[in-house]
N, C-alpha and C positions, 0 to 999 in steps of 0.2 A: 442635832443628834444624828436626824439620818443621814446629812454626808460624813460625819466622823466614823459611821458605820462603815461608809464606802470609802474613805480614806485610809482608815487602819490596814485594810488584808491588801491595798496596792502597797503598800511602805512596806509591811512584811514583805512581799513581792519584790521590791527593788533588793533588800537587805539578803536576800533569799541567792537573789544573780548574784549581787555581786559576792555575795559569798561561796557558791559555787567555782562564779569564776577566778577565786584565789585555792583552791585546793587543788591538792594533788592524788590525795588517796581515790581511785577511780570508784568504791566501793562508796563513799562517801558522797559523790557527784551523783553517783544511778538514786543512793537515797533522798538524798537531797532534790533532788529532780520529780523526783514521787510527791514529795510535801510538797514543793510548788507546784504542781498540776494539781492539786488536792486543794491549795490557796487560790487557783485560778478557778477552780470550780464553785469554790466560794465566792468569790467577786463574782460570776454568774450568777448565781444563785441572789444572791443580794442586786443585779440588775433584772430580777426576774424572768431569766430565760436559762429556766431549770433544765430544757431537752439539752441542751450547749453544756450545763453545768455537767447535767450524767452522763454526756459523751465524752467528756473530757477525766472526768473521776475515771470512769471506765477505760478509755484509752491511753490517758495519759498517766496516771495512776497504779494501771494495772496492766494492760500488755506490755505498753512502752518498759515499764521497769522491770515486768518479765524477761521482755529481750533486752535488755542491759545488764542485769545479772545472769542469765546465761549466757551471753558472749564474754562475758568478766570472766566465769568460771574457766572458759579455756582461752585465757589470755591473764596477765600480770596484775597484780591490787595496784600498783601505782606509775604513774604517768616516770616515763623516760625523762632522765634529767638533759635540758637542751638550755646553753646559753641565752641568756632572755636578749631580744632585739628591742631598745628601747625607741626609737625610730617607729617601726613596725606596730610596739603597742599603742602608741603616740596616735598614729596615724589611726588604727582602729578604733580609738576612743574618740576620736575626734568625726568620724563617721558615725562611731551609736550616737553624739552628740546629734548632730544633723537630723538625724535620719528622727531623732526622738522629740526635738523640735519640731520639725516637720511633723510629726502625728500629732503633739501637742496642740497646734499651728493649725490642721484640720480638724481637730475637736472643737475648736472655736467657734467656728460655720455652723454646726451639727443644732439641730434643735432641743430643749432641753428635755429632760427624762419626763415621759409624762404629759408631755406639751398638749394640749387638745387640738389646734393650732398645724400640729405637724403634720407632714405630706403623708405619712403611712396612715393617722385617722382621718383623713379626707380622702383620700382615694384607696389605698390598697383595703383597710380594714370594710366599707361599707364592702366595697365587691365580695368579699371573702365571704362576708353575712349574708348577701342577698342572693350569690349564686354560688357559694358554695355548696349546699345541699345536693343543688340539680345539678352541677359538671361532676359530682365525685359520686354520689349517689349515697352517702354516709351522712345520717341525721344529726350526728353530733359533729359539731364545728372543730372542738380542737383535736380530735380525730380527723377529720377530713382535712385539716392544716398540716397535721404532723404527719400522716400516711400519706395524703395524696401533695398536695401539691409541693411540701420538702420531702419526697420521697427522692428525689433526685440528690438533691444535698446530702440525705441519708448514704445512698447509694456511693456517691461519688466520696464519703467517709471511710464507708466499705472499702474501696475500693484501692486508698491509700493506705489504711488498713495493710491488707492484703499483699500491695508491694513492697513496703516496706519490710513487712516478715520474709515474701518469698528473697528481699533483698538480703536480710541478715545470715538467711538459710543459707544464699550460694554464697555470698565471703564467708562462711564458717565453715562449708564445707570446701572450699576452694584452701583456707588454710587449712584445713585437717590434710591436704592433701597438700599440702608444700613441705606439710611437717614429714611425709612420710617421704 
């Protein structure tokens, strides 16, 4: 029952791309794009790594599709109709092939969910326990895990964050100014 749990929201997942990637109405794609980072934060959530889950509801959810509907608003609902290169989609399909194998192909290695066995509970988690208090100086563990030592992952979330906006800002304002 619990991998049907974890099986169901990736299959939605798959059905989710590739349905995306058959539309055309661009209004349709930024929504659609929101429910799957909403499904991905699900699949989080269900691997128990809720800070991942609400960075992604958060960002992916909610800015990201902020700036997709207002860059939509000053630009067209649907995609420019272009000759389809059937060559071209061939070839790209056959690369997400690869490339999806290949991850597949690395989850094999990976130790199972939970494992007692695994390298992170034999070495990373006893450290965390025994000197996390004294290198952070915060009594509580999963505080001192998620402020101090992924403060940098945090940071560098920011930080992408950050560019990508200040990215959308100059193209939009660089076409407001082609328009003129």
């Amino acid at each position: 029952m619990e991998r049907l749990i974890a099986v169901i929201p990736v299959l939605l997942l798959i059905a989710l791309a590739l349905t995306i990637v058959r539309l055309r109405s661009l209004l349709a794609i930024a929504i659609l794009s929101g429910v799957y980072s909403l499904m991905m934060a699900l699949v989080f959530t269900v691997l128990d790594a809720v800070d991942v889950a609400f960075t992604e509801a958060s960002v992916g959810a909610g800015i990201t599709l902020t700036l997709m509907l207002a860059a939509m608003s000053l630009t067209t609902r649907r995609e420019a109709a272009k000759p389809r290169n059937r060559l071209r989609d061939g070839a790209a399909l056959i690369v997400a092939i690869i490339v999806g194998l290949a991850f597949v192909y690395a989850t094999l290695h990976m130790p199972m969910l939970g494992d007692p066995a695994a390298p992170i509970h034999l070495h990373v988690a006893p450290r965390y326990i025994a000197q996390g208090p004294v290198e952070t100086g915060v009594p509580n563990m999963v505080t001192s895990i998620l402020a101090s030592y992924r403060g940098y992952d945090t940071l560098g979330e920011v930080t992408v964050i950050f560019t990508a906006g200040i990215g959308v800002i100059a193209l939009l304002w660089r076409w407001g100014r082609d328009e003129r």
